[in-house]
N, C-alpha and C positions, 0 to 999 in steps of 0.2 A: 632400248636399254638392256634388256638381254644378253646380244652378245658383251656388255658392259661389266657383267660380274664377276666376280671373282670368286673362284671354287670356296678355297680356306676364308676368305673374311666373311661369307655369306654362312660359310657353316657357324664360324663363332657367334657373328651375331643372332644366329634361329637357337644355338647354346643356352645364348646369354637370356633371351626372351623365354625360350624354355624356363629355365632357374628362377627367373625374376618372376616370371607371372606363370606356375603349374597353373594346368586343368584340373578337374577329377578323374581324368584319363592320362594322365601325363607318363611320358616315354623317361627312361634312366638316360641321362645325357651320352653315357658312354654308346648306347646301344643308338640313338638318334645320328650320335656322329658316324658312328656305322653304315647304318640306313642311309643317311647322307651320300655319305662318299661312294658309297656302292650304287646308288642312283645317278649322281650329277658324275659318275665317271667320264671321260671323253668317250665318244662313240662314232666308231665307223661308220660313214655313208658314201651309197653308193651312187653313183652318177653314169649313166652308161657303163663303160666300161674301166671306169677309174673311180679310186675310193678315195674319202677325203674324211682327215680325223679334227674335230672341234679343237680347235686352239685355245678358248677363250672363252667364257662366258654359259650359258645355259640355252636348252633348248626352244626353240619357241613355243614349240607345239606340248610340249611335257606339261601336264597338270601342277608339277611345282613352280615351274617357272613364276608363275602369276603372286603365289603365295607368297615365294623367296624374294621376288622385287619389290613386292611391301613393307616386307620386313626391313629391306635395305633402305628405303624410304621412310619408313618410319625411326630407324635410326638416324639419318640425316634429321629429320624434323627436331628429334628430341636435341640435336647438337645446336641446330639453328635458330629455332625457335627462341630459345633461351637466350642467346645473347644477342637478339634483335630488340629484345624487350619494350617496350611501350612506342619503339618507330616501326612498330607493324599493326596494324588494325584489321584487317581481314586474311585470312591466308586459305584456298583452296586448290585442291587436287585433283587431277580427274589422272591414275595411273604415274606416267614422270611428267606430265602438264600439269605444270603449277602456274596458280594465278594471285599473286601480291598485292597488296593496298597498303601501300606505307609513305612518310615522307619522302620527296624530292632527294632531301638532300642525302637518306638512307641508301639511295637506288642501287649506289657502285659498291657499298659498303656487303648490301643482300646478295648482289651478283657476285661477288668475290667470294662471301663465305660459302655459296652453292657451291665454285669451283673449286674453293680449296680442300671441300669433304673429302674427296677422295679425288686428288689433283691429275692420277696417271691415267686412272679410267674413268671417272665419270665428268662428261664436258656441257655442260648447262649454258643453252645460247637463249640470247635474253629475243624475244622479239618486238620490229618497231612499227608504229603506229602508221598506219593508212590513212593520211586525209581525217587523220586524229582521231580514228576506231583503232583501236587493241585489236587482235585477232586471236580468241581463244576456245582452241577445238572449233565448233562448228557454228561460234557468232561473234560478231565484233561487238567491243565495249565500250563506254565512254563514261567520264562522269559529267554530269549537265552543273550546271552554274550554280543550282542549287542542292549544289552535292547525290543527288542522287543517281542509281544507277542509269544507263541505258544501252540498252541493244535491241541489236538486230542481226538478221539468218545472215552469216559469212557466206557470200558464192564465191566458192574458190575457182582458179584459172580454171583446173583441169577436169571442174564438173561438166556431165557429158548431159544430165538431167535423162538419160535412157530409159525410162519408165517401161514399165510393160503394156505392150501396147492393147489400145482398148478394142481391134479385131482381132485381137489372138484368140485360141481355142479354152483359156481359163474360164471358169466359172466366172460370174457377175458379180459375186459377191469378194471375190478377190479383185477385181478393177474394181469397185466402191472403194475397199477399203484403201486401198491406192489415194485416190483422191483425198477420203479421208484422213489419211496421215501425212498428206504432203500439207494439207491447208490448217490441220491442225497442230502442225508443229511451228506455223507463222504465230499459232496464237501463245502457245508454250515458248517460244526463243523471243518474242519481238516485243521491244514496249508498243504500248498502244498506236501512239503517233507514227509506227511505222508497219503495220500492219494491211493498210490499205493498196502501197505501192507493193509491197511485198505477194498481197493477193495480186494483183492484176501481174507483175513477173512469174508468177508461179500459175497462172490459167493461161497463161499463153503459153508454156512450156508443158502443161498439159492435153493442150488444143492440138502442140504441134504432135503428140502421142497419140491423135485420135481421140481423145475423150468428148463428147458431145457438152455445148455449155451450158443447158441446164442441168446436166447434174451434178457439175463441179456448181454451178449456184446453189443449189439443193442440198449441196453437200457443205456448203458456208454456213448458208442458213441452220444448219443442223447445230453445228459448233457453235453458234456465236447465240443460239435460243437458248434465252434462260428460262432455268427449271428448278423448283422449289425445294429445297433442302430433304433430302429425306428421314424420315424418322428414324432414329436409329433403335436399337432394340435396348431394355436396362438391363439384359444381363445376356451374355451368352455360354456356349455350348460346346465342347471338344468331341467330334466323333471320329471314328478310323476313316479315313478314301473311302468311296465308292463310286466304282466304273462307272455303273450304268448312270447317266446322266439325267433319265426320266426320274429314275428313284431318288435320286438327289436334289432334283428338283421338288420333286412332291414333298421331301421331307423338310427342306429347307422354308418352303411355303406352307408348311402344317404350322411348323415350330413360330413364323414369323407372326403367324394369329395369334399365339400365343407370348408375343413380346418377348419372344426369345432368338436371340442371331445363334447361328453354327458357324462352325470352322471346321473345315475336312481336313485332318491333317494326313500325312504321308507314312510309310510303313506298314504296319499292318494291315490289311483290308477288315473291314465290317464283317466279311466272311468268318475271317479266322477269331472272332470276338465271339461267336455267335455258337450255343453248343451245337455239336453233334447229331444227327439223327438214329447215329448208327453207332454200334460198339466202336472202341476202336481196339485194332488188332492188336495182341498181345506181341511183347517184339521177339519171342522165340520163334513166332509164326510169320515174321514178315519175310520178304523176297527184294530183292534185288538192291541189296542193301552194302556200304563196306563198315567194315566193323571194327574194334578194338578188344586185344585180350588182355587184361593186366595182369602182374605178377603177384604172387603173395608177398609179404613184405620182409624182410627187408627189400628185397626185390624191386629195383624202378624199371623194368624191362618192358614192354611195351610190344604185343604183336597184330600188326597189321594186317587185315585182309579183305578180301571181296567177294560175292556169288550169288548166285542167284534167284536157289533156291531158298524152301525156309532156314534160318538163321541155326534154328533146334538141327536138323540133321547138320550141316557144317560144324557143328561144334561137336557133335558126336562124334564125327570123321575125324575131327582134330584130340579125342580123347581114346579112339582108338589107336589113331597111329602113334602116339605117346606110349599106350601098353604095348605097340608091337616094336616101338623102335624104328618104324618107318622110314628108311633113308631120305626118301625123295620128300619127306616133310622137312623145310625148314623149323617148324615150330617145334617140333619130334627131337631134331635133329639137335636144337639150342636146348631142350629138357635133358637131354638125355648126356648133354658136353657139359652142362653148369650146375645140373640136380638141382635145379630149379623146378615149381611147380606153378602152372595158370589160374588162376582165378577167374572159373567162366562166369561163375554167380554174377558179375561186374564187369560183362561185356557189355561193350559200347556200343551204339550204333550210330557213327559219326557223317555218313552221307546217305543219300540212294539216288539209284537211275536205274532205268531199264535197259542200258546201253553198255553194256562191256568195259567197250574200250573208255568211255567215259567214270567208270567204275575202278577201272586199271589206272586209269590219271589220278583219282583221289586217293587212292590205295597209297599211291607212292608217294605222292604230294604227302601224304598225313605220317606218313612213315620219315618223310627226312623232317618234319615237324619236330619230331621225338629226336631226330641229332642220333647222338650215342646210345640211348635206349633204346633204339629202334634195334627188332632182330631182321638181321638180315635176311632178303629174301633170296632164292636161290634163282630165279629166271625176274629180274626187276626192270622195270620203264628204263630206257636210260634218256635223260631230262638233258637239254641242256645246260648248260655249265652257269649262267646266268640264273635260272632257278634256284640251280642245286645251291650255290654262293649264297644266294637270299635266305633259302628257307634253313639254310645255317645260321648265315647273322641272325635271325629271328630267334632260332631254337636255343643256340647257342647263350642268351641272354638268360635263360628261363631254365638252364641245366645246372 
């Protein structure tokens, strides 16, 4: 479906979704369609020694792709949906596999309005029944005589069944779970009455990997023993992550005695929740830091820097060379052209690293940030042209 998009309709319709339903982070459309276009640009690739530029459509591999084809799909749904009205009763997705439940006589009616959403590129092929199984994604479907669902595991032509074999050098516990997910996914796809033929083709296509047959029975038996509902807790608990998995455990098993369930959630760690043992340094005293100088106001000027030493002597250096006039200071050099004055009282401290050149890339990075504020530096990173283009469109919104 990817190469199937189209640059401009996909931007309007993420516009229109935009507009229709803000976030509490929501982007200004103008600055989105920006971002947009600057991202889904066409892009050279290279091939040996020949380059080849995107015609058409989105990349596979880019992190929007996935989102933008939703979007596209979700505007299809909203058109079709609606004027299929009460001759659809089930309708699921899985990506551009859709799977219908409507009347007979609707069939050619649904397959036509798929096709004519967007007639030049997007081409929706209906498919046909096996010996009267459906085949959808990775099971076929039926409905039985008394209306109800049934399936079972699709073996498609070109499956190879190449399992990992069970005298390879892997750990044990990864050929278990092998087993384990081949025979439990008969129990997850298959209605019951099909279950049984389903194990014995899938233990012989395990046999033929080497797997020993008791413990592909061992491994049935596991799946298919029932076990008594567990208690669940009457309230639970929000904490930050925690790595170590012993301490997780132990806390999670204190809290459970106490009829209380946790949730580890993601982002900050427990660490960073947790005070202090120690002062923490005051930031005239910190090192290896890049920093921000602001203007007095009217002033929106903005100066950038890095170093490594404490924060306190770099600023004195920058308040001497201001009274000496210092040429080779850019910061000297923009006081002394515009009668401008800094505001060190209101320095920033916007990254750190012990690492220079990694010091030098934020430096700059946070400098085209600022756009036209930013003073210019007199010996600066030179960035790619991609960068530079982005952290404009960005800044640029916000100047």
């Amino acid at each position: 479906m990817y190469p199937s998009l189209q640059i401009e309709d996909i931007i309007s319709i993420t516009l229109a979704r935009n507009y229709e339903h803000p976030g509490v982070t929501v982007l200004d459309n103008a600055l989105l369609h920006d971002l947009l276009s600057f991202c889904l640009a066409p892009k050279a690739v290279q091939v040996g020694t020949e380059f080849y530029l995107m015609s058409s459509g989105v990349a596979m591999g880019s992190p929007l792709s996935s989102i933008l084809a939703d979007l596209q799909m979700w505007d299809m749904e909203d058109t079709i949906i609606l004027q299929m009205g009460s001759s659809m009763s089930h309708y699921f997705r899985f990506a551009d596999d859709v799977l219908v439940v409507c009347r007979t006589s609707a069939e050619t009616l649904l397959h036509s309005l798929f096709n004519n959403y967007r007639p030049h590129t997007l081409k929706f092929i209906r498919s046909q029944k096996i010996e009267g199984w459906l085949p959808f994604l990775d099971i076929s479907i039926k409905i039985s005589r008394n209306f109800r669902f049934l399936s079972q595991i699709l073996v498609k032509p070109q499956a190879t069944f190449n399992y990992l074999k069970y005298s390879s050098f892997g750990p044990f516990s990864q050929k278990k779970g092998v087993v384990f997910s081949v025979l439990k996914r008969i129990i997850d796809l298959s209605s019951p009455q099909f279950r049984y033929s389903a194990k014995l083709h899938f233990t012989n296509l395990l046999l033929l990997n080497g797997y020993p047959l008791k413990l592909i029975n061992d491994s049935w038996a596991q799946i298919n023993k029932s076990s008594p509902p567990r208690d669940r807790p009457s309230s639970w608990i929000k904490l930050p992550f925690i790595k170590n998995r012993f301490s997780n455990k132990k806390i999670t098993t204190s809290l459970r005695d106490a009829n209380l369930g946790v949730v580890f959630s993601g982002g900050k760690s427990l660490h960073s929740k947790l005070p202090s043992l120690y002062p923490s340094r005051p930031k005239l005293e910190q090192r290896n830091v890049v920093y921000e100088i602001p203007f007095t106001p009217p002033s929106l000027a903005v100066y950038t820097g890095q170093t490594k030493r404490p924060l306190l002597l770099r600023l004195e250096e920058h308040a001497r060379d201001i009274r000496r006039r210092t040429a080779s200071s850019s910061l000297a050099s923009f006081c002394a052209s515009s009668g401008q004055t800094p505001d060190f009282a209101n320095t920033k401290i916007i990254a750190r690293s012990p690492f220079k050149n990694h010091r030098l890339i934020k430096e700059n990075l946070g400098r085209m940030l600022h756009y036209r504020h930013a003073i210019s530096k007199i010996n600066p990173l030179n960035f790619r042209p991609p960068i530079k283009n982005f952290a404009g469109i960005y800044a640029s919104s916000f100047s």
